[in-house]
C-alpha positions in Angstrom: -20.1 82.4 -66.5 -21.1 85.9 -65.5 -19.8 88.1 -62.7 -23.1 88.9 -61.6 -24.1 85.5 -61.0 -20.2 84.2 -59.4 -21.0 87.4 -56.9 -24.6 85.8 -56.0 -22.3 82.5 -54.6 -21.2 82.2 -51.7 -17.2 81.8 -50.4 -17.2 78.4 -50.1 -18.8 77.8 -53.4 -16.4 80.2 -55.1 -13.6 78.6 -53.7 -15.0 74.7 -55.1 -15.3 76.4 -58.7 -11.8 77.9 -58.3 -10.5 74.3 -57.4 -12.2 72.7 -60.2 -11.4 75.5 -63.0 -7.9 75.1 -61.9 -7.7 71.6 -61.7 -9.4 71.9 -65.1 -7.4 74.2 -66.5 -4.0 71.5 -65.5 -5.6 68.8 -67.1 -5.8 70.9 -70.3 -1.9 71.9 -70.3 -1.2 68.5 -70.3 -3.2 67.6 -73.0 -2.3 70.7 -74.9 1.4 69.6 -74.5 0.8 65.8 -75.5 -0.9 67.4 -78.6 -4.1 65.6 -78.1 -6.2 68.6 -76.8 -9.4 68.7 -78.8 -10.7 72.4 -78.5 -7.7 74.9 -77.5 -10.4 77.9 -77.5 -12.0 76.4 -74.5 -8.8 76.6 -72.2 -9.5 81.1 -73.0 -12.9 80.7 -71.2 -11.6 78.5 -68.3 -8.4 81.0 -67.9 -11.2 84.0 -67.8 -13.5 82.7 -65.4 -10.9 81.6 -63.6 -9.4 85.2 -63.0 -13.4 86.4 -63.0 -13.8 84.3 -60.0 -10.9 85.0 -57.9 -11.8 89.0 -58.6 -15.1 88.6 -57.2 -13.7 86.7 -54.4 -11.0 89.5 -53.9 -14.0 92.0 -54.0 -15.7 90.3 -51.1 -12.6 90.3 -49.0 -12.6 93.8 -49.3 -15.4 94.4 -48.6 
């Protein structure tokens, strides 16, 4: 996911993709910690668009 297209979205739609990254990124702890989590490189992306979409949405706070 690029920060050009996550500041093209709207709040309320940044805020669902921030809901379901996190919820995402919960489900793959769990797994991580049970040992059955199939591809550990994926839970790097969802942790960095995770953090790209709350700075967009702390951009358009601001301004």
């Amino acid at each position: 996911m690029k920060a050009a297209e996550l500041r093209d979205l709207g709040a309320d739609e940044l805020g669902a993709k921030e809901r379901d990254l996190t919820d995402q990124l919960f489900r793959m702890r769990i797994q991580k910690s049970m040992g059955q989590l199939e591809a550990p490189d994926k839970m790097r992306t969802v942790r960095r668009d995770l953090a790209r979409i709350k700075t967009v949405q702390r951009q358009k706070r601001q301004a």
